[in-house]
SEDOVO-867346 format. One record per residue (C-alpha): chain; residue in one letter; residue number from 1; z, x, y. Coordinates in Angstrom, 2 decimals. Example, Ala and Ser with C-alpha at 12.3 -4.5 7.8 and 13.67 -1.06 7.14 Angstrom:
REM SEDOVO-867346
("A" "A" 1 (7.80 12.30 -4.50))
("A" "S" 2 (7.14 13.67 -1.06))
REM end
This chain:
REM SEDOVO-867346
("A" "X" 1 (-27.47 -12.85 -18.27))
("A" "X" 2 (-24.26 -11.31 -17.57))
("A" "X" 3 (-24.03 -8.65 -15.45))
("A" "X" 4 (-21.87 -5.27 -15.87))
("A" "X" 5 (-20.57 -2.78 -13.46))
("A" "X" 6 (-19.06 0.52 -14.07))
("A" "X" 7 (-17.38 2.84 -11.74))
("A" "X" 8 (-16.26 6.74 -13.28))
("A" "X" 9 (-13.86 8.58 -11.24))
("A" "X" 10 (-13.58 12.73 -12.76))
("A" "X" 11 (-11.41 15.41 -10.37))
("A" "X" 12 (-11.05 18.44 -11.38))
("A" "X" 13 (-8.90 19.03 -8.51))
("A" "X" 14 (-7.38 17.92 -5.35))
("A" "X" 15 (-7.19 18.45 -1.62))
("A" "X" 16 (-4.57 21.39 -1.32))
("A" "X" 17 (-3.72 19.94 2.40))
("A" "X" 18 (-2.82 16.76 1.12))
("A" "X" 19 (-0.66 18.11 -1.60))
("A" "X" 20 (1.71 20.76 0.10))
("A" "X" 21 (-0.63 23.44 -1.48))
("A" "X" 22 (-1.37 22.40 -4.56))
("A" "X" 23 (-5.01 22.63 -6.11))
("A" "X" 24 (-3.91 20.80 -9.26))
("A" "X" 25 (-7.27 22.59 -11.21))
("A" "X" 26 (-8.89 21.31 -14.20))
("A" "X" 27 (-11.92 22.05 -16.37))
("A" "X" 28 (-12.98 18.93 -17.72))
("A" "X" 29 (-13.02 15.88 -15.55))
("A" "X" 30 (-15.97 15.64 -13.96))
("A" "X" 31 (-17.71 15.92 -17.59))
("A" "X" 32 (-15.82 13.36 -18.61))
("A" "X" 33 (-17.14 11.23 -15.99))
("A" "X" 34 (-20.40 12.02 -16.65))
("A" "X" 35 (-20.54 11.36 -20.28))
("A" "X" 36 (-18.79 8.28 -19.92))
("A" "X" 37 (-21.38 7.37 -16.97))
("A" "X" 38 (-23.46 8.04 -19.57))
("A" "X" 39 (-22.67 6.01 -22.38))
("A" "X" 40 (-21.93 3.28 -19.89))
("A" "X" 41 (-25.77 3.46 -18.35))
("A" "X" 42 (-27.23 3.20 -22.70))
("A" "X" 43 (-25.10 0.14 -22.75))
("A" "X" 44 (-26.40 -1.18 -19.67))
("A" "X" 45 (-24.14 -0.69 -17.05))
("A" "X" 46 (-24.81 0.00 -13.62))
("A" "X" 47 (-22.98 3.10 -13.28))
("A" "X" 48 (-21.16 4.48 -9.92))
("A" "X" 49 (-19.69 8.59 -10.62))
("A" "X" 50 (-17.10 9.65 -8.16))
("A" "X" 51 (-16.43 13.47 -8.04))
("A" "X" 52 (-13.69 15.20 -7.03))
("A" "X" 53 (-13.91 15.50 -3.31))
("A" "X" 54 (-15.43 11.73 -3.28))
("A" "X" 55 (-12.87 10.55 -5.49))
("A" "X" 56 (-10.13 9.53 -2.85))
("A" "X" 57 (-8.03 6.44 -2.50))
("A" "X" 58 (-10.36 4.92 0.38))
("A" "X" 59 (-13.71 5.75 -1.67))
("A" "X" 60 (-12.18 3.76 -4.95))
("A" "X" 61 (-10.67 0.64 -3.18))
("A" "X" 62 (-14.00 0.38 -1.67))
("A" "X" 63 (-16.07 0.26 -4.69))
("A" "X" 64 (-13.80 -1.90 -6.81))
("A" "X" 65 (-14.31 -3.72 -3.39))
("A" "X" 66 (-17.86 -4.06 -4.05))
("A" "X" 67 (-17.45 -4.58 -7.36))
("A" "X" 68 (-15.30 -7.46 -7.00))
("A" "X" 69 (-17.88 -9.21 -4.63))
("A" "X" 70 (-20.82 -8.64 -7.22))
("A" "X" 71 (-19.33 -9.91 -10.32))
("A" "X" 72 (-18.55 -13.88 -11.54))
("A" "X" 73 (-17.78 -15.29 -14.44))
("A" "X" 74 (-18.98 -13.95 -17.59))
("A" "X" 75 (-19.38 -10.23 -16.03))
("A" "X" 76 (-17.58 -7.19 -16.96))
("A" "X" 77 (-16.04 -4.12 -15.32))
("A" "X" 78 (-15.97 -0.83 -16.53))
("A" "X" 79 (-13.74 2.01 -14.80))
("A" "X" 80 (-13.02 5.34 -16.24))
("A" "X" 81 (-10.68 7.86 -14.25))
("A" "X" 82 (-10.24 11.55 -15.72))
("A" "X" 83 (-7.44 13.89 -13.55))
("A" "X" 84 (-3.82 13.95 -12.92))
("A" "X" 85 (-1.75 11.25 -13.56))
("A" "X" 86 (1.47 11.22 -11.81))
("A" "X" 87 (4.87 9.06 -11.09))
("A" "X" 88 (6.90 7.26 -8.46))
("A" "X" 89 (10.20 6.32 -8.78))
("A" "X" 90 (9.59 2.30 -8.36))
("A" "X" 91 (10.08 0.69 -5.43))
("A" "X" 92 (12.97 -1.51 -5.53))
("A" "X" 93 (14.63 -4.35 -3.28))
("A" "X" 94 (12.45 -6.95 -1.25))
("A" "X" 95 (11.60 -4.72 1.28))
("A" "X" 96 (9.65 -1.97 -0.98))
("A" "X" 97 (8.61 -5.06 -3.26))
("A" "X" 98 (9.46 -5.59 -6.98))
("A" "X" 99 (11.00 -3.49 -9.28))
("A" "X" 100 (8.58 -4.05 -11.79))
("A" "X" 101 (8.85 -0.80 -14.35))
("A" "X" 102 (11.55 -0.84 -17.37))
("A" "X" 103 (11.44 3.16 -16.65))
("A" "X" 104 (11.68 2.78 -12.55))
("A" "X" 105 (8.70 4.61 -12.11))
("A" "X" 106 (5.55 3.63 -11.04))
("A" "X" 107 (2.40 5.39 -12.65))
("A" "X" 108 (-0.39 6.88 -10.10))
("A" "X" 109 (-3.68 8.42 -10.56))
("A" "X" 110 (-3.84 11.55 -8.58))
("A" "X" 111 (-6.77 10.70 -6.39))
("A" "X" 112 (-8.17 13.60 -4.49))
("A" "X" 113 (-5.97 12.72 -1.25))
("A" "X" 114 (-3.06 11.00 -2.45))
("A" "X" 115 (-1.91 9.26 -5.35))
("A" "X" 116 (-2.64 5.85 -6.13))
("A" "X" 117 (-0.17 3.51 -7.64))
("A" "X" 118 (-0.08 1.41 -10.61))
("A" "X" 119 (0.12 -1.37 -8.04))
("A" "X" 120 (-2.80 -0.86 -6.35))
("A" "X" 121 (-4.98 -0.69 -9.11))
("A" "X" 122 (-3.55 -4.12 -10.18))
("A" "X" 123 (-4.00 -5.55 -6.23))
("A" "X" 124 (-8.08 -4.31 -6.88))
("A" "X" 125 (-8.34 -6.14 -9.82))
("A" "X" 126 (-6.77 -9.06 -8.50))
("A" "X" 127 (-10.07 -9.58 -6.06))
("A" "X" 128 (-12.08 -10.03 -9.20))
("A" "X" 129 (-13.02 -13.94 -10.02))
("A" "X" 130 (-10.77 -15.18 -13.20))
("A" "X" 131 (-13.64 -14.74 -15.77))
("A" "X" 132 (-14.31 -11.39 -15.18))
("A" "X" 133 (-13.52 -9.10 -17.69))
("A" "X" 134 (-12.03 -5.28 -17.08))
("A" "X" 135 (-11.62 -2.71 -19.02))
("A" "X" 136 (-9.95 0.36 -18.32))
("A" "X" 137 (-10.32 3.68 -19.93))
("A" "X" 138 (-7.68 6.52 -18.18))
("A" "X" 139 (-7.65 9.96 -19.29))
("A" "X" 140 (-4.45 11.31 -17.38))
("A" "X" 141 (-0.94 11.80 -18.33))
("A" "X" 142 (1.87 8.48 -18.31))
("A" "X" 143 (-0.69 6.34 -18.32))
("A" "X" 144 (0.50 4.20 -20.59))
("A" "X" 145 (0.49 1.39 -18.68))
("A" "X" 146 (-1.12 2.42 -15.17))
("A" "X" 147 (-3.63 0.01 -14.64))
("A" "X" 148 (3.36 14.36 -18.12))
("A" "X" 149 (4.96 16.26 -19.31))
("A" "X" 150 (4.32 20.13 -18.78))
("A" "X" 151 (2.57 21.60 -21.63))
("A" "X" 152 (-0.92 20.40 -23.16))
("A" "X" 153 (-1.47 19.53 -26.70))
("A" "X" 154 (-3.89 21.50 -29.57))
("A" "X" 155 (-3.23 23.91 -26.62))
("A" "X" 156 (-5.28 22.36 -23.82))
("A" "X" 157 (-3.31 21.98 -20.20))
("A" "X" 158 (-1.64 19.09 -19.19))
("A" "X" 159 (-3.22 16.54 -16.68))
("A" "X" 160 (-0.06 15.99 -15.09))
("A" "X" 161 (1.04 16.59 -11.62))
("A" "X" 162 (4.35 18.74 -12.23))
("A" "X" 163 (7.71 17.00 -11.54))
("A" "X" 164 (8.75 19.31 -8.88))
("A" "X" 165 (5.65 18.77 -6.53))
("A" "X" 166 (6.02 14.75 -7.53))
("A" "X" 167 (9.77 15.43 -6.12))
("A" "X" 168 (8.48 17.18 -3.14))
("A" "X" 169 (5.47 14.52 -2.35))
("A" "X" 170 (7.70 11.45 -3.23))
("A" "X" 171 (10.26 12.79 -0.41))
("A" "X" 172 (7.54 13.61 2.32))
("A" "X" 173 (5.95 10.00 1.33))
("A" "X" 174 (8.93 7.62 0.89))
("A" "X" 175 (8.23 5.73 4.27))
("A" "X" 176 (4.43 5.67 3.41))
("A" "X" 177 (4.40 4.26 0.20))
("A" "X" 178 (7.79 1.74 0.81))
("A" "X" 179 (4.97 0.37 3.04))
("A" "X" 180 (2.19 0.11 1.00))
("A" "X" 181 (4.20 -1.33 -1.31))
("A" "X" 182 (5.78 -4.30 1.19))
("A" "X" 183 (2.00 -4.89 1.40))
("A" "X" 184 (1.00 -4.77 -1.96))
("A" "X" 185 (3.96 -7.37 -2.21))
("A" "X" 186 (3.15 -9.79 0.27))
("A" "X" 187 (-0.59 -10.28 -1.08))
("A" "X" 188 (0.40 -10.12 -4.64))
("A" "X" 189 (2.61 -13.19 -4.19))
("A" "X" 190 (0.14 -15.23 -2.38))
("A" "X" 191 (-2.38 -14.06 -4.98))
("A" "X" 192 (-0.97 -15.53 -7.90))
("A" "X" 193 (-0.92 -13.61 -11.88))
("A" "X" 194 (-2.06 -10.73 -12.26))
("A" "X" 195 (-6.15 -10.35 -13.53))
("A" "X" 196 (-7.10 -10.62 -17.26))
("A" "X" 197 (-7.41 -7.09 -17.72))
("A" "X" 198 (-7.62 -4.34 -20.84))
("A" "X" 199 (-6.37 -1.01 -20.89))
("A" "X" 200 (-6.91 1.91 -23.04))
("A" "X" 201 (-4.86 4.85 -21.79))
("A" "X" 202 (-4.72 8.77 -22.85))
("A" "X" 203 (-1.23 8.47 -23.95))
("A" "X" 204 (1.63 6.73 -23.02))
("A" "X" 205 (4.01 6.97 -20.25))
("A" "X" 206 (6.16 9.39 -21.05))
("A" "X" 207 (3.41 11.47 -22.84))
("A" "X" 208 (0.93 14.59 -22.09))
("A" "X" 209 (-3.07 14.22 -21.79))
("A" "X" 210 (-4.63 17.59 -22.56))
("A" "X" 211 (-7.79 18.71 -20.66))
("A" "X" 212 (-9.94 20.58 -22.91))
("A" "X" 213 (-13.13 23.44 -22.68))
("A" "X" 214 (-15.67 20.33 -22.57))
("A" "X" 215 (-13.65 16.92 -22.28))
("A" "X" 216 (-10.10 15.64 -22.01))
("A" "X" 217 (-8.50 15.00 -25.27))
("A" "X" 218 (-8.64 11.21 -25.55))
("A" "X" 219 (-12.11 11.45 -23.99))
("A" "X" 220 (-13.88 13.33 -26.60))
("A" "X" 221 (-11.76 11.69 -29.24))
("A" "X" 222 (-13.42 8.19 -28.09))
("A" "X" 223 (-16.63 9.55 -27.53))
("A" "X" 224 (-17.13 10.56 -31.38))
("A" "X" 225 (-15.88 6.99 -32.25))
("A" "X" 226 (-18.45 5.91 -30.37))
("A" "X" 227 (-20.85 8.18 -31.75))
("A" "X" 228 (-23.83 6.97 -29.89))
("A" "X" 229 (-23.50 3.20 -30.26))
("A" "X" 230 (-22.50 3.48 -34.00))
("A" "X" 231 (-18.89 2.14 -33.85))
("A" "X" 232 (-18.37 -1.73 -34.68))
("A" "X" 233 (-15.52 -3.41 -34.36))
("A" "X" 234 (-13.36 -4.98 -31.35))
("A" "X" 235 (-11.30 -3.16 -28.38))
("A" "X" 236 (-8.53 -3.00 -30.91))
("A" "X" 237 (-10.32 -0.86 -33.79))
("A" "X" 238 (-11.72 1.65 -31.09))
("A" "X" 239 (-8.00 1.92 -29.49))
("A" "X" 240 (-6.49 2.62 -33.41))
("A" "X" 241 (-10.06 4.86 -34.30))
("A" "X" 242 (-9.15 6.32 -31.25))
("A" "X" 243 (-5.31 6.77 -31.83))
("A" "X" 244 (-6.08 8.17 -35.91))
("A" "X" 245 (-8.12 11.23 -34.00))
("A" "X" 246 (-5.14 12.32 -31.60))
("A" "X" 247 (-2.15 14.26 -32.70))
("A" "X" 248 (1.27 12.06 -32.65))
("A" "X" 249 (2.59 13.94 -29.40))
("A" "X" 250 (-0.84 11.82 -27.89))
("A" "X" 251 (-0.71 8.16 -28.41))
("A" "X" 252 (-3.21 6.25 -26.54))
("A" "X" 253 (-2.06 3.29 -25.67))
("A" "X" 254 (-3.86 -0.61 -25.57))
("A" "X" 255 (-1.99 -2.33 -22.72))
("A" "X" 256 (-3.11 -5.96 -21.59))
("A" "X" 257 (-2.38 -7.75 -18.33))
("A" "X" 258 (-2.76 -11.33 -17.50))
("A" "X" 259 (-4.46 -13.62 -20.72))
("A" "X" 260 (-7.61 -11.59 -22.06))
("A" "X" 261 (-9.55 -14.13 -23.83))
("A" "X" 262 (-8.87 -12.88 -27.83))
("A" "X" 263 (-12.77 -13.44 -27.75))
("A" "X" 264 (-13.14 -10.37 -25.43))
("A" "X" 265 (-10.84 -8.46 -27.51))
("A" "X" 266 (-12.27 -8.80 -30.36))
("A" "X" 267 (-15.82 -7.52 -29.09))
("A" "X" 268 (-17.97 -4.64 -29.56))
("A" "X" 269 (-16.57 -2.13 -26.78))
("A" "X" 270 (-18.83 -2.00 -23.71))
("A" "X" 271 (-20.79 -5.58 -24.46))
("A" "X" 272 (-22.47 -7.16 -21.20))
REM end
């Protein structure tokens, strides 16, 4: 029987130390985590909820870590992250690695000690066996393709970290992450292609995620698709059932990396 693994990551703020002050507050995170914890657990996952002080970078590399270890071919990941999302300009040249974004800016999740780039989340999933499948579900702003604007939409807030503190952060950080990204570099290439993996993001890259009184936007919006188990269809339906339910200033958007096998796409959402 194939086994499946699901890790839920909800902040509903940050570590002001680590962010020159900044709180970065939210309201509906954590639920999200939960509920999707939830739903994951009726589908038969077994679930792992991080919450806001436990969600930092070293506390998610080491569970994908375990993850990775546990699962073989024919398994399936599941990992949810509601908070800030944030950007980077990209590192370029071979000593901060490749310039990999057409918009020069790498996509983070704002973890609660730093942020954590677009390229680490692809080096985590990179440690999974080949037949493995992931999915990713990210309810943050420009996360497009990450596996904000000011303002929310339907008037909820933004889950973005504003562009001034990213200026300020980027500055104090530029020798920190030019390094993390010479390493990301260096493994990546002996590594090979990236992992068959499946994202379903709050919006795209250039676009807001609204928090909300009980969930995030895109959140609640899948979790009525979903409506207990009722939806049928493949990870393509859900993304466009998801999409139909969101107002056009919030596309969610379906990005693949690697090959997904078009038999994984086209199943049920959340099948072990």
């Amino acid at each position: 029987m194939p086994v499946g693994l699901s890790l839920h990551i909800g902040l509903n703020a940050v570590d002001p130390a680590r962010y020159e002050g900044w709180e970065g507050t939210l309201i509906a995170c954590e639920n999200d985590a939960h509920d999707m914890a939830r739903l994951a657990r009726e589908a038969g996952f077994a679930t792992t909820v991080l919450l806001t002080p436990d969600g930092t970078a070293a506390h998610v590399t080491a569970a994908l870590g375990e993850a990775a270890a546990r699962l073989g071919p024919g398994d399936i990941l599941l990992l949810t992250y509601s908070g800030h999302g944030g950007q980077v300009p990209d590192g370029t040249g071979a000593d901060q690695g490749p310039d990999d974004e057409p918009d020069a800016l790498d996509e983070t999740l704002v973890l609660y000690d730093r942020q954590f780039l677009d390229d680490e989340v692809r080096h985590a999933f990179r440690a999974f066996d080949d037949d493995v499948r992931i999915v990713a579900l990210f309810d943050c702003c420009h996360s497009g393709s990450s596996i904000e604007i000011p303002a929310g939409t339907d008037g909820g807030a933004g889950r973005y970290l504003p562009e001034e503190r990213q200026r300020q952060l980027y500055e104090r950080d530029r020798e920190l992450l030019a390094e993390l990204r010479r390493s990301l570099a260096e493994e990546a290439s002996a590594d090979g292609a990236d992992a068959d993996a499946l994202l379903v993001s709050a919006c795209q890259d250039d676009q807001v995620a609204a928090d909300g009184e009980v969930n995030g936007a895109f959140t609640g919006a899948l979790l009525r698709v979903w409506d207990g188990g009722a939806f049928q269809g493949g990870y393509r339906d859900f993304h466009r059932a998801i999409q139909r339910r969101l107002p056009s200033d919030q596309k969610p958007n379906l990005h693949l990396t690697g090959s997904p096998d078009p038999d994984f796409l086209n199943q049920r959402p959340f099948t072990i």
